[in-house]
DSSP file (Angstrom, degrees, kcal/mol; ACC not computed):
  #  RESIDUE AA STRUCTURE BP1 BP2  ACC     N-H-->O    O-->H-N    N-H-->O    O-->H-N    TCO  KAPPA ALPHA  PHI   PSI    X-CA   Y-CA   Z-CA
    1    1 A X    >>        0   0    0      0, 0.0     4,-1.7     0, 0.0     3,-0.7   0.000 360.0 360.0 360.0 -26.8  -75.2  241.3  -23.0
    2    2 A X  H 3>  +     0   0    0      1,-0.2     4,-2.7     2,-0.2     5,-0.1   0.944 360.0  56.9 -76.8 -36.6  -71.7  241.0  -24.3
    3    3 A X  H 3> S+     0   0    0      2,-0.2     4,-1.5     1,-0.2    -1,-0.2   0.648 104.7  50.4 -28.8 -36.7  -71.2  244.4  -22.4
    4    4 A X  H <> S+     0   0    0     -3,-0.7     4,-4.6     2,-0.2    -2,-0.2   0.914 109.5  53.3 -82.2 -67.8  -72.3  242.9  -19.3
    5    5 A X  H  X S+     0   0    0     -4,-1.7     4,-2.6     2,-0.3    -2,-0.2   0.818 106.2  51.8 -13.7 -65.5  -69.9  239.9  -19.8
    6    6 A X  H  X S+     0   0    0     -4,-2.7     4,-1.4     1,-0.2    -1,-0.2   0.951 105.7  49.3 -70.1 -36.7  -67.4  241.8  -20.2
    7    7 A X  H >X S+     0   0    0     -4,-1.5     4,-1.3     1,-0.2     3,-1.1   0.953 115.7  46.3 -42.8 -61.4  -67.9  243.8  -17.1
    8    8 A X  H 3X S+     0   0    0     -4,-4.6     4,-1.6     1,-0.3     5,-0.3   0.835 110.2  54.9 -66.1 -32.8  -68.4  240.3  -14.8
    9    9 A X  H 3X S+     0   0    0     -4,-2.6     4,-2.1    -3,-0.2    -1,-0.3   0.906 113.5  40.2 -84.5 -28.6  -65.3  238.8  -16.5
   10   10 A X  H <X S+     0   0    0     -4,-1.4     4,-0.9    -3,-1.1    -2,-0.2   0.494 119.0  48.0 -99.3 -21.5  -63.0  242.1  -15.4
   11   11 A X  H  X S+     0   0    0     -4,-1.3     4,-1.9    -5,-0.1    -2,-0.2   0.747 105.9  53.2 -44.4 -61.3  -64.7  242.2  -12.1
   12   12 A X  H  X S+     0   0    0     -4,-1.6     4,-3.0    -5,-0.4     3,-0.3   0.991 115.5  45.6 -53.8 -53.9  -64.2  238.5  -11.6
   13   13 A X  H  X S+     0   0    0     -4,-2.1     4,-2.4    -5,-0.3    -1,-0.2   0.920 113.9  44.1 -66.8 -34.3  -60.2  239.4  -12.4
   14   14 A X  H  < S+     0   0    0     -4,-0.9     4,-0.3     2,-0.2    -1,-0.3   0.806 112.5  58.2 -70.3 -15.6  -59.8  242.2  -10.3
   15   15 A X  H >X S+     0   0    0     -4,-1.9     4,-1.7    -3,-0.3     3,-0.6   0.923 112.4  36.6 -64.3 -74.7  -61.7  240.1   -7.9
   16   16 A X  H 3X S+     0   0    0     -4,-3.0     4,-4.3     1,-0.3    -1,-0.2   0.776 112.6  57.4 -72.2 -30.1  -59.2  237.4   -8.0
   17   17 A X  H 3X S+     0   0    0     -4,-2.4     4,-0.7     1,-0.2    -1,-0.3   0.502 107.9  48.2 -72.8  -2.6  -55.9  239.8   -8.2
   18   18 A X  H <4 S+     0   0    0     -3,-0.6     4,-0.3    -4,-0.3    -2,-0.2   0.480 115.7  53.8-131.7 -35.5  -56.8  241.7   -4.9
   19   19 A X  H  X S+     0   0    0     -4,-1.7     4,-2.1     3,-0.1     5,-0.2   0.900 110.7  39.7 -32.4 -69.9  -57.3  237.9   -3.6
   20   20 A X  H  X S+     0   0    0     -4,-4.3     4,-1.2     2,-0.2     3,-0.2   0.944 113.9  52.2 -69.3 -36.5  -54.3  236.7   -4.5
   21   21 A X  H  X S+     0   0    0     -4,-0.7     4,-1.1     1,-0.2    -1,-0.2   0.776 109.9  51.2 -44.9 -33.9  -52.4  239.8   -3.5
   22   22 A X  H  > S+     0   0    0     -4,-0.3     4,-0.6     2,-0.2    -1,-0.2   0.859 110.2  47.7 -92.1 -24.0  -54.1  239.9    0.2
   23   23 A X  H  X S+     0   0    0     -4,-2.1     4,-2.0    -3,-0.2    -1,-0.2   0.663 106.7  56.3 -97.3  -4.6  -53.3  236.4    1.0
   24   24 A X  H  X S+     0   0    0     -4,-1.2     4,-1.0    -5,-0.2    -2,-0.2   0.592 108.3  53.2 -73.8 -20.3  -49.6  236.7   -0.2
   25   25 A X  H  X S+     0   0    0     -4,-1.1     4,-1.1     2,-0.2    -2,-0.2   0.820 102.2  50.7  -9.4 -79.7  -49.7  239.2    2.2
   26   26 A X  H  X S+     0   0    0     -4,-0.6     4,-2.6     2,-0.2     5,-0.3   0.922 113.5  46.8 -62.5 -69.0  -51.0  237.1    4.9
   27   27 A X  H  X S+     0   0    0     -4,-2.0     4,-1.4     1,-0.3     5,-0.3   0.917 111.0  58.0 -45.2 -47.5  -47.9  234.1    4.2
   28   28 A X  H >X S+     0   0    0     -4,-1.0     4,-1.2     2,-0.3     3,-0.7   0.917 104.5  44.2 -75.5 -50.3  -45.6  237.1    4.1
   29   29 A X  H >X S+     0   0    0     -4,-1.1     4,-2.7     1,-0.2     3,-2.4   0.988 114.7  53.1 -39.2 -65.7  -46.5  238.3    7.8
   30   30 A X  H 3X S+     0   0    0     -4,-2.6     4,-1.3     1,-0.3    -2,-0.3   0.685 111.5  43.4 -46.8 -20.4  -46.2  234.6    9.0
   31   31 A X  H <X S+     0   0    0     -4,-1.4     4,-2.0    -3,-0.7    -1,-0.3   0.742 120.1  43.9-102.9 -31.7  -42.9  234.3    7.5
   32   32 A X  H <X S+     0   0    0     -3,-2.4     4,-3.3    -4,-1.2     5,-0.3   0.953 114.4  47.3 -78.9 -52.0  -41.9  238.0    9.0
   33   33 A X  H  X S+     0   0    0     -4,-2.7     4,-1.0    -5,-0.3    -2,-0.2   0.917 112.1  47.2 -83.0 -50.3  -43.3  237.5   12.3
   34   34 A X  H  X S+     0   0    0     -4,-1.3     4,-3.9     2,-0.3    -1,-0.3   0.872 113.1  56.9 -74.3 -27.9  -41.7  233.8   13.0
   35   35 A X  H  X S+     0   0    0     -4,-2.0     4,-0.9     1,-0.3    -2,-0.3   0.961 109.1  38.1 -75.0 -33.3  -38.5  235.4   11.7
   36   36 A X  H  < S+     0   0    0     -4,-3.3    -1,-0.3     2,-0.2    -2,-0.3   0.716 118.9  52.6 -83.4 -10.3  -38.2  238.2   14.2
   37   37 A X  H >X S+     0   0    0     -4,-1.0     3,-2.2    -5,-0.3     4,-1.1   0.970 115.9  38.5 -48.0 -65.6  -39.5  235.8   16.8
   38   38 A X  H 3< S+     0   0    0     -4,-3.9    -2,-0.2     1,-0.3    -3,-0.1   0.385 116.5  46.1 -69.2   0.8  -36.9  233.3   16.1
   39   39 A X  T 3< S+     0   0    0     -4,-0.9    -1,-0.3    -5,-0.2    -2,-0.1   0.278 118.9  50.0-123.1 -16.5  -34.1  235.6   15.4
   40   40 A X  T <> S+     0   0    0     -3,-2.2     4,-1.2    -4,-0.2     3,-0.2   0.339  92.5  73.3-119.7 -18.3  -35.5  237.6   19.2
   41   41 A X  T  < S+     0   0    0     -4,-1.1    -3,-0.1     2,-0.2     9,-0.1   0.790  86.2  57.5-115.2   6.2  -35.8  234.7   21.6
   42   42 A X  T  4 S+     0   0    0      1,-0.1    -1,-0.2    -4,-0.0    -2,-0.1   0.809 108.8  50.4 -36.1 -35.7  -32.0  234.0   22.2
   43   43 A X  T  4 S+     0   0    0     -3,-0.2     2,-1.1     1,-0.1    -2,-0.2   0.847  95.3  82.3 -94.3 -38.2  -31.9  237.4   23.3
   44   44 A X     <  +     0   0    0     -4,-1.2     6,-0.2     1,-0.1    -1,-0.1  -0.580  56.6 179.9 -46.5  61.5  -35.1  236.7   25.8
   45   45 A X        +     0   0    0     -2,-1.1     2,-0.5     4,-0.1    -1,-0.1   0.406  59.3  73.0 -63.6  13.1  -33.7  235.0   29.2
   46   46 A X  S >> S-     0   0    0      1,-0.1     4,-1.4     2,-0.0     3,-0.7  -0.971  72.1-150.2-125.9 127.3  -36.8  234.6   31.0
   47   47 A X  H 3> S+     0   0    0     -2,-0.5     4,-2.3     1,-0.2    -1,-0.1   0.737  91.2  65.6 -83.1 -15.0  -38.8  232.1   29.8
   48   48 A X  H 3> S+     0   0    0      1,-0.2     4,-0.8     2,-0.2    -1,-0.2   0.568  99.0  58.1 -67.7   2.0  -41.9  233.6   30.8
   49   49 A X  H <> S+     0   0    0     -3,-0.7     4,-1.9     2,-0.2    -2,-0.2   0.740 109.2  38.4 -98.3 -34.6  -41.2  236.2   28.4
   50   50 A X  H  X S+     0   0    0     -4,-1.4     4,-3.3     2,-0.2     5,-0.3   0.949 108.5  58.8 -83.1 -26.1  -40.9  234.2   25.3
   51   51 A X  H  X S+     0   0    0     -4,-2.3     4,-1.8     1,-0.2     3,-0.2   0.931 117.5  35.4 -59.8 -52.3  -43.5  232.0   26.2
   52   52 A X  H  X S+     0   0    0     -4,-0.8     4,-2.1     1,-0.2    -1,-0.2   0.682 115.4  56.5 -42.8 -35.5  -45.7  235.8   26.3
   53   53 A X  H  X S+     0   0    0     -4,-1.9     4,-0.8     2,-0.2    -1,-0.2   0.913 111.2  42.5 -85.1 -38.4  -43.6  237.0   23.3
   54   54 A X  H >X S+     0   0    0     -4,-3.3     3,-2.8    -3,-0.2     4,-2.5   0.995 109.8  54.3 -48.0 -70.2  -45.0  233.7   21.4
   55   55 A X  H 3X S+     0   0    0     -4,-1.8     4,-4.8    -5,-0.3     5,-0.4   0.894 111.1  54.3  -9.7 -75.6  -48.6  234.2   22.8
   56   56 A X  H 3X S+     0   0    0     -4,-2.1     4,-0.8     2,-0.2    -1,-0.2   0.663 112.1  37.0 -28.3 -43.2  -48.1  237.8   21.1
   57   57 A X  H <X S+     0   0    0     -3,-2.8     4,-3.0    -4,-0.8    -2,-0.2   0.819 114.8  51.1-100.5 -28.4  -47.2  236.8   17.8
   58   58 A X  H  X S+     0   0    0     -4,-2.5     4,-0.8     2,-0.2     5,-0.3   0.917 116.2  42.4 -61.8 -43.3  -49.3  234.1   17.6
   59   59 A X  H >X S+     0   0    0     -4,-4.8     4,-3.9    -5,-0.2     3,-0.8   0.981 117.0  54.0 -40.8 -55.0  -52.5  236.6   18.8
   60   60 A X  H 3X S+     0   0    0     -4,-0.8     4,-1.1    -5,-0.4     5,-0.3   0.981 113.9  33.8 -56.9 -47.4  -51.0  239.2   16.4
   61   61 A X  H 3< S+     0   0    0     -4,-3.0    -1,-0.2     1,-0.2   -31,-0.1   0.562 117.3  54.4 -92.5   9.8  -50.8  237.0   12.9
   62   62 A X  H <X S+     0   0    0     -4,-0.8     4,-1.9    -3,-0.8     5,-0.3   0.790 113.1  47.6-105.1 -41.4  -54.5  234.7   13.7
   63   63 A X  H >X S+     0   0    0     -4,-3.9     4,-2.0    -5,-0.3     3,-1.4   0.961 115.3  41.6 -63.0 -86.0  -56.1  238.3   14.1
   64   64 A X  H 3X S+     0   0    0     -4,-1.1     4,-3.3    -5,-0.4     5,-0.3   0.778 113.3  53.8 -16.3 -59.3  -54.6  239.6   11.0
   65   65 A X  H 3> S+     0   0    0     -5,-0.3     4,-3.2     2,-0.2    -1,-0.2   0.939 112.4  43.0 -32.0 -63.0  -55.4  236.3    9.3
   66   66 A X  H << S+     0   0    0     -4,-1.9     4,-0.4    -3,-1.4    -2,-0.2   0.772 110.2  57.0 -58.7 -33.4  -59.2  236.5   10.3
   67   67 A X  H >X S+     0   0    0     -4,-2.0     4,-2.2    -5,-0.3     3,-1.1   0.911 105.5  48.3 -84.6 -41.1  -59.3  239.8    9.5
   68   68 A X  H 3X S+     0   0    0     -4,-3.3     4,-2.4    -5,-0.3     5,-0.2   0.951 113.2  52.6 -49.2 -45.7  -58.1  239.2    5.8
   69   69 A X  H 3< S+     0   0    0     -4,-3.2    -1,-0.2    -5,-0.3    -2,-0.2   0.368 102.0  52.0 -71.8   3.6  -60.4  236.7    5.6
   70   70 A X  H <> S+     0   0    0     -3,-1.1     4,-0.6    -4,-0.4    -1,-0.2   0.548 111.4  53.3 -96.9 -40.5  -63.1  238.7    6.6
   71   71 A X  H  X S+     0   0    0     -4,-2.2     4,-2.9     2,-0.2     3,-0.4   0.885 106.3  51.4  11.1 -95.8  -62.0  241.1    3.9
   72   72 A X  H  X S+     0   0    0     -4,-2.4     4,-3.3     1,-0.2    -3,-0.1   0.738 108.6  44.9 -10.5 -68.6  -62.0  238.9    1.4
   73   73 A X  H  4 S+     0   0    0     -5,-0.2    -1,-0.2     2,-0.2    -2,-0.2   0.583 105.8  60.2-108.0  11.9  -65.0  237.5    1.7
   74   74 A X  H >X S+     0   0    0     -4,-0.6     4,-2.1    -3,-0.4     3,-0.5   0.728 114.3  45.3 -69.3 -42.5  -67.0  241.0    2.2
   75   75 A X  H 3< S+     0   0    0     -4,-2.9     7,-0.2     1,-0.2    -2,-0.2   0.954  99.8  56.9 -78.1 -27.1  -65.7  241.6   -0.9
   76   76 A X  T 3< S+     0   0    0     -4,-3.3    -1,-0.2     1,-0.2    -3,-0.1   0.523 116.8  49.4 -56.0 -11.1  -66.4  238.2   -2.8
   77   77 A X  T <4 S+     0   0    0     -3,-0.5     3,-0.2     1,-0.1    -1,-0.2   0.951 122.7  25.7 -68.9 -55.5  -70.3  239.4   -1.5
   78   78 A X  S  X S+     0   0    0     -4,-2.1     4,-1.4     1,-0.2     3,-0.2  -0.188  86.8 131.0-118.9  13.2  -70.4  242.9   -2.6
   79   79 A X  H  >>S+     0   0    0      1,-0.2     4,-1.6     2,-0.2     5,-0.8   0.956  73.7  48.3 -57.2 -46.0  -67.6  242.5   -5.8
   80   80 A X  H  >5S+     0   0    0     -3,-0.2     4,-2.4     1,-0.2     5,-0.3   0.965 115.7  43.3 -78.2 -21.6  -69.7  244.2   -8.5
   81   81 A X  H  >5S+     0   0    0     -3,-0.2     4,-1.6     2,-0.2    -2,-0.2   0.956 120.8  40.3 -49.6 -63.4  -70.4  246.9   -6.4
   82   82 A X  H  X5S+     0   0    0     -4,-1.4     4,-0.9     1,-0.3    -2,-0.2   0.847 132.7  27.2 -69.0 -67.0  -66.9  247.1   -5.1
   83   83 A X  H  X5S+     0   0    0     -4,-1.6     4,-1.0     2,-0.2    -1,-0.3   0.596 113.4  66.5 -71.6 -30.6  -65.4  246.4   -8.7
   84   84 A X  H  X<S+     0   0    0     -4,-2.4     4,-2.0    -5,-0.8     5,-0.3   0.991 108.8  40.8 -28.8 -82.8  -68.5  247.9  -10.6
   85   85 A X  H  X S+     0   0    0     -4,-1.6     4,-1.1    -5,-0.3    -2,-0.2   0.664 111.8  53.8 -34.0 -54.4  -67.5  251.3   -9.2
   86   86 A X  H  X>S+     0   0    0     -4,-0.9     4,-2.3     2,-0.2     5,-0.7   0.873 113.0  42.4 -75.6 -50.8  -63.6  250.9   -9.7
   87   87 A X  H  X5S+     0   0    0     -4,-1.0     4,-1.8     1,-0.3    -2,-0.2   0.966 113.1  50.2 -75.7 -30.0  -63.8  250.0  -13.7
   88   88 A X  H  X5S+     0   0    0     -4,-2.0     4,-1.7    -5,-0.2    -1,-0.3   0.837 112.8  48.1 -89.4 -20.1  -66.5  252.7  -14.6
   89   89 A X  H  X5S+     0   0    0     -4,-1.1     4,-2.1    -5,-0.3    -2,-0.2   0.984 116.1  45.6 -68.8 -60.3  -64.3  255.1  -12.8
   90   90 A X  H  X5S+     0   0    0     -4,-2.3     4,-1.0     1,-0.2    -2,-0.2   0.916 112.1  53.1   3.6 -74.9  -61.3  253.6  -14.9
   91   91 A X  H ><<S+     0   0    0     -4,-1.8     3,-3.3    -5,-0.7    -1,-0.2   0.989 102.6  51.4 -60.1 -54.6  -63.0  253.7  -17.6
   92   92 A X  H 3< S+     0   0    0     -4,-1.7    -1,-0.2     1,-0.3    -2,-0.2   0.801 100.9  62.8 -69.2 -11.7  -64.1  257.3  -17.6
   93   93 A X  H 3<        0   0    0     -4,-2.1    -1,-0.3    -5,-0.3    -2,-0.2   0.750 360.0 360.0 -81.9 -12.0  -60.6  258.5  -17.1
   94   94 A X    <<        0   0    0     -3,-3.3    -1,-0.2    -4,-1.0    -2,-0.2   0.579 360.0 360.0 -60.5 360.0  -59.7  256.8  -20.8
């Protein structure tokens, strides 16, 4: 059993580092994407084009979003498979 343990506790971490990494990610598009927006619609004289160039970015970083989060929580289903798999391969390469 302690074997076992240890496996779920090292699952559970890779679990959460591949979490936190993919939704720092996510903040890091939004931060990207409002800055070349805001930095792009001076240059934009028609306001029906930023209003579409908004539309755009906003489409582009709620898809992305959804899609992490869809991600995410495929893996938070299926983690010891995913992470199972990953550590005994690991492992066999010591």
């Amino acid at each position: 059993m302690p074997m076992q343990a240890d496996l779920n506790s090292r699952i559970e971490a890779m679990f959460m580092r591949d979490k936190l990494f993919a939704w720092s990610l996510v903040v890091v598009l939004w931060v990207v994407e409002g800055f070349v927006l805001w930095t792009m619609l001076p240059y934009v004289p028609d306001g029906g084009t930023q209003t579409v160039a908004c539309i755009a970015v906003l489409v582009l970083v709620v898809f992305n979003t959804a899609s992490i989060a869809a991600m995410v929580r495929h893996y938070s289903h299926d983690k010891e498979h995913v992470y199972g798999t990953d550590i005994r391969h690991l492992d066999a390469g010591r």
